[in-house]
C-alpha positions in Angstrom: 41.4 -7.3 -4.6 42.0 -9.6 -1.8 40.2 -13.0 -1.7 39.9 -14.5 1.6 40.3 -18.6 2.5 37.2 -20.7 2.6 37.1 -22.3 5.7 35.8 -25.5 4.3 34.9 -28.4 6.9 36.9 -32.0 6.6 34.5 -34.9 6.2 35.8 -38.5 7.2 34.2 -40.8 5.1 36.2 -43.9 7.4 34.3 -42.6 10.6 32.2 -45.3 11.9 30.0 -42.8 13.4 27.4 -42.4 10.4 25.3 -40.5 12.2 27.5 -38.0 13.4 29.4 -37.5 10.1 25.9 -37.2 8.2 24.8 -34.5 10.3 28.4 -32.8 9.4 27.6 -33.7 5.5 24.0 -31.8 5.9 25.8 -28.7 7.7 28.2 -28.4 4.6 25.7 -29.0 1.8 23.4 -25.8 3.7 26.5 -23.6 4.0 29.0 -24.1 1.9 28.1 -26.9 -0.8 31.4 -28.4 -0.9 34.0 -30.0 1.6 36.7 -32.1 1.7 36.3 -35.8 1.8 39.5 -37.7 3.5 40.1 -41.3 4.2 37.9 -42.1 1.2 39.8 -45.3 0.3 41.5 -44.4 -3.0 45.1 -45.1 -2.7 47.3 -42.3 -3.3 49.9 -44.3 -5.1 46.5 -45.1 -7.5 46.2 -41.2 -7.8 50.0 -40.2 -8.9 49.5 -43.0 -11.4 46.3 -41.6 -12.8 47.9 -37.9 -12.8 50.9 -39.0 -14.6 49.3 -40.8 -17.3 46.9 -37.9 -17.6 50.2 -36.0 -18.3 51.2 -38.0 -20.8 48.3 -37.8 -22.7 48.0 -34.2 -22.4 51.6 -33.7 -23.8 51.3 -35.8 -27.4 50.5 -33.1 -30.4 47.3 -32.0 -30.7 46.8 -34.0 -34.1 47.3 -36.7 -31.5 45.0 -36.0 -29.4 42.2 -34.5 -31.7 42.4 -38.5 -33.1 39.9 -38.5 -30.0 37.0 -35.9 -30.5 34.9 -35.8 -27.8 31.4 -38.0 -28.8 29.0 -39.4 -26.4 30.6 -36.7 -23.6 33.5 -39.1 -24.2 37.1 -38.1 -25.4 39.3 -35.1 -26.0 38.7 -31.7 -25.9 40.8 -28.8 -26.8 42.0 -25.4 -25.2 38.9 -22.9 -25.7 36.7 -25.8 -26.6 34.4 -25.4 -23.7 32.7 -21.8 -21.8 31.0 -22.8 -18.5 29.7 -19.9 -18.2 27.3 -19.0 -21.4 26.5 -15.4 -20.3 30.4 -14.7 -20.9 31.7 -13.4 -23.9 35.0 -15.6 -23.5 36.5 -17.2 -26.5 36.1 -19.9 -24.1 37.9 -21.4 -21.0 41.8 -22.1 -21.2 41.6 -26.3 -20.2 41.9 -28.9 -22.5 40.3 -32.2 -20.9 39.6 -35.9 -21.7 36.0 -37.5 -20.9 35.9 -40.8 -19.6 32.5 -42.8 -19.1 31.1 -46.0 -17.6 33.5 -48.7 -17.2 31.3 -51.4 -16.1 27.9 -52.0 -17.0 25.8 -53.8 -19.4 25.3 -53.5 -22.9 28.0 -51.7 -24.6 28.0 -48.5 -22.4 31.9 -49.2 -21.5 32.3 -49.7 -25.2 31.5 -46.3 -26.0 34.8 -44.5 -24.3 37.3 -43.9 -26.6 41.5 -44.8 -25.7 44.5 -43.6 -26.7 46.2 -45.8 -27.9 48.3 -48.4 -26.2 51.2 -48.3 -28.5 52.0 -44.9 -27.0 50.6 -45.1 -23.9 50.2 -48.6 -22.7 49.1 -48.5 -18.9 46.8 -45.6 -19.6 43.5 -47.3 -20.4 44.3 -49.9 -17.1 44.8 -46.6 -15.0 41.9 -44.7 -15.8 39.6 -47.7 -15.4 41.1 -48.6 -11.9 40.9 -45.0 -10.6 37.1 -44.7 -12.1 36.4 -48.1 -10.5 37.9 -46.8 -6.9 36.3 -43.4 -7.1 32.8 -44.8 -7.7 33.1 -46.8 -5.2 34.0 -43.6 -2.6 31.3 -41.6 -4.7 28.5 -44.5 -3.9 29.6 -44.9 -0.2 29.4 -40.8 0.3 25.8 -41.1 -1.5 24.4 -43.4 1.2 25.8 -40.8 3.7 24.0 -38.1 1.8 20.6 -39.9 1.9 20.7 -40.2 5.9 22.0 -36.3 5.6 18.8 -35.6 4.2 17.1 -37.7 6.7 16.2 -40.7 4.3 17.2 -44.2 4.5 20.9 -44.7 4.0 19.9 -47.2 0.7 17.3 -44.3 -0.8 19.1 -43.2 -3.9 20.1 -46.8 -5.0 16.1 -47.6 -4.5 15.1 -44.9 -6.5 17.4 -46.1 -9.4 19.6 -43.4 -9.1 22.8 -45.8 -8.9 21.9 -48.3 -11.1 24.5 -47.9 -13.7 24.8 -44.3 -12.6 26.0 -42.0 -15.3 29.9 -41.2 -13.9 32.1 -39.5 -15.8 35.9 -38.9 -14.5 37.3 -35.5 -16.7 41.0 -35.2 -17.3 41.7 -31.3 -16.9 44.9 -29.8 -18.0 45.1 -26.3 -17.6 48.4 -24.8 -19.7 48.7 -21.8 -17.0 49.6 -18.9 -19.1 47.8 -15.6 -18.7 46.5 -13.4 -21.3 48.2 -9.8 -21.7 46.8 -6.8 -19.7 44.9 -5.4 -22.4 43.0 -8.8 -23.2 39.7 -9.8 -21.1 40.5 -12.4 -18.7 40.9 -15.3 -20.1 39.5 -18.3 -17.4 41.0 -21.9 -16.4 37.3 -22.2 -16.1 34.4 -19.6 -16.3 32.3 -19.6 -13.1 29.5 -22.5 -12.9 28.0 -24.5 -10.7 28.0 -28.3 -11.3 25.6 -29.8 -13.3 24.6 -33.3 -11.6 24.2 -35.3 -8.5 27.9 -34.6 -6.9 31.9 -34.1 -8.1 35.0 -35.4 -6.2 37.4 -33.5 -7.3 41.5 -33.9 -6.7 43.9 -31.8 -8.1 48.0 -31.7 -8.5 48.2 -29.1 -5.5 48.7 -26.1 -7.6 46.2 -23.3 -6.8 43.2 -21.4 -9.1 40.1 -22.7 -7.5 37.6 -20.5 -6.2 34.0 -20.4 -4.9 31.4 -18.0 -4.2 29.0 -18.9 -2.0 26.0 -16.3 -2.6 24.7 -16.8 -6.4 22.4 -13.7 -6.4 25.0 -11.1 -4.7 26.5 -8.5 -6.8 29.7 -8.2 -6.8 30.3 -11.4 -6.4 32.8 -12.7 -3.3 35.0 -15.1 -4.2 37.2 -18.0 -2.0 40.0 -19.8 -2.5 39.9 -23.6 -1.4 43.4 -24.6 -0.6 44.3 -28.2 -1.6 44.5 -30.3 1.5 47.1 -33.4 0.7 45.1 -36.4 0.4 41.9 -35.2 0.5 39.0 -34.6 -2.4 36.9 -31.9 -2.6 33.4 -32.8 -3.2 30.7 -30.3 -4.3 27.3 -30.5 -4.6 25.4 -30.2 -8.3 22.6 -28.3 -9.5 20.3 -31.5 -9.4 21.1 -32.2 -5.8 20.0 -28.7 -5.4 16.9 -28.9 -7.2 16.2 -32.9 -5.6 16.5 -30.9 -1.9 14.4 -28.4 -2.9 17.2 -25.8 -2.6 18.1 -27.0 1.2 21.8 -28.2 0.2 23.9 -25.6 -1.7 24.9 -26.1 -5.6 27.9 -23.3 -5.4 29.5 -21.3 -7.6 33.0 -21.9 -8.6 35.6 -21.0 -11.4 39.4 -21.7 -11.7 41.5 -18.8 -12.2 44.6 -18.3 -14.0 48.0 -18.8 -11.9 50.4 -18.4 -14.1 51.0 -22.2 -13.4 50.5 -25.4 -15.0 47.5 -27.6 -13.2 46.1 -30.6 -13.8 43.2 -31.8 -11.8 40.7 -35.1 -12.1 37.0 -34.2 -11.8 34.7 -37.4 -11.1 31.1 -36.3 -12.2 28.5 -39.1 -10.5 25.2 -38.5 -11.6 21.7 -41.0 -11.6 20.6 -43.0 -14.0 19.7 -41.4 -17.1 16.2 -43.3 -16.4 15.7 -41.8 -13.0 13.2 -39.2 -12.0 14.4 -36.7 -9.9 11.8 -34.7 -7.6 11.2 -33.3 -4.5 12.6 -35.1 -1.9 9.6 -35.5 1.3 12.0 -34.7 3.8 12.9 -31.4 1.9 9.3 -30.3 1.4 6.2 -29.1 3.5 2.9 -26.9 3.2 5.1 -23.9 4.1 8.0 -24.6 1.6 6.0 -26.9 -1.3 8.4 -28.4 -4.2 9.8 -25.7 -6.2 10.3 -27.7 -9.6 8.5 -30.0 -11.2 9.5 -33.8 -11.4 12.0 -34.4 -14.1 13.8 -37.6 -16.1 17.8 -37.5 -15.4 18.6 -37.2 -18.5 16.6 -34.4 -20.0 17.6 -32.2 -17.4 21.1 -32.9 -17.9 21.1 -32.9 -21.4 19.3 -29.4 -22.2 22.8 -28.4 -19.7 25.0 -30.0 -21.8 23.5 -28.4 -25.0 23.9 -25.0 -23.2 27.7 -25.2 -22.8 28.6 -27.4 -26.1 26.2 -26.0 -27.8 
């Protein structure tokens, strides 16, 4: 079956027109529910770094790597580990990824990752912490543009709480490539979902597999391929965004399929406050279209998610 090109808009998040490039923001979060961010301020020299030491890792032994169990959504998972999607009957998704948390913050939150360690791969902890660092950063400038999107004041999620110590997670995804034999089901890079939290930026290697469908309810289901576009991230809006707009900005569909190919991708999950209560926005609500779900703590709502895919 074919699959046609989504036709996804570019987003400058240099543009010193804030107006103008929230109102572009609001038209992609109603349509489409992703776009690509460019000029975002994380240097791509920063980026190969981060990608090669994310090979590195990915290519010790397993018994290396499983030295790391994923605890505290931090650390190593292995191939088949994870199914997005729990209506599938997959033996589960064919990635293998690493979970790292907050870097900065008080208490011992940054205590809690776990790092490989620096005997065999010394500049890998330094990396990760400097690419988290610069992609918050992006992710908390591209919030403020989202609040005046949504016609709020450009500071309105950090007043709500929502970025105090935000819960950002960047995932390491490795994605060995090979397809299963003809007379297996298929076997996904990963199983279609829609993103659990606030927003995701996104980069990948280049190679191609990811694909969106912009229509939940509609059977079949239509699927796109986004191309990569050098430079840029692809930023996608998360189930809680939808449910904080009261379903005006799009949480969308998307899986990775199997290319035949290798990929590697880094997937920077920036969510609130586990302490923040996410509700109705005002300027997303009326008498004719009233709040469709009831306030809820951060937390809670993500963690009954995360029970439903790690079970």
């Amino acid at each position: 079956m074919t699959v046609s090109t989504a036709k996804l808009p570019v987003i400058d998040l240099s543009s010193p027109d804030r107006l103008s490039t929230a109102n572009s923001i609001r038209q992609a979060c109603v349509d489409y529910g992703f776009f690509y961010l460019a000029n975002h301020g994380v240097e791509e020299e920063l980026i190969k770094r981060a990608f090669e030491e994310s090979r590195k890792f990915f290519s010790l032994p397993l018994d290396e790597k499983m030295k790391l169990p994923r605890k505290e959504h931090r650390g190593y998972t292995p191939l088949y580990a994870e199914n997005l999607n729990p209506d599938s009957s997959s033996k589960g998704d064919s990635k293998e990824s690493f979970y790292v948390g907050p870097v900065r913050g008080s208490g011992n939150i940054a205590e809690l990752n776990q790092w490989p360690s620096p005997e065999a791969l010394p500049s890998w902890r330094s990396t990760m912490e400097s690419y988290h660092d610069k992609v918050m950063s992006a992710g908390r400038r591209l919030i403020s543009l989202i609040a005046l999107a949504l016609n709020l004041d450009e500071d309105y999620f950090d007043k709500v709480g929502a970025l105090n110590e935000p819960e950002a997670f960047l995932r390491l995804i490795h994605y060995p490539g090979e397809l299963g034999s003809s007379d297996e089901e298929l076997i996904y890079g990963a199983s279609a979902h829609s993103d659990y939290g606030m927003t995701t930026l996104l980069i990948t290697d280049g190679v191609p597999g990811l694909q969106v469908c912009r229509v939940k309810s509609r059977e079949p289901r239509v699927w796109e391929d986004v191309p990569h576009v050098n430079g840029c991230f692809i930023v996608n809006i998360g189930d809680m965004m939808e449910r904080w707009t009261n379903c005006l900005f799009r949480s969308t569909l998307h899986r990775v399929m199997p290319t035949g190919q290798e990929r590697y991708s880094m997937a920077f999950f920036l969510d609130p406050n586990p302490d923040c209560i996410v509700q109705c926005l005002d300027s997303c609500c009326s008498e004719s279209w009233p709040p469709r779900f009831p306030a809820i703590r951060s937390w809670d709502y993500l963690a009954e998610r995360f029970r439903l895919t790690y079970g």
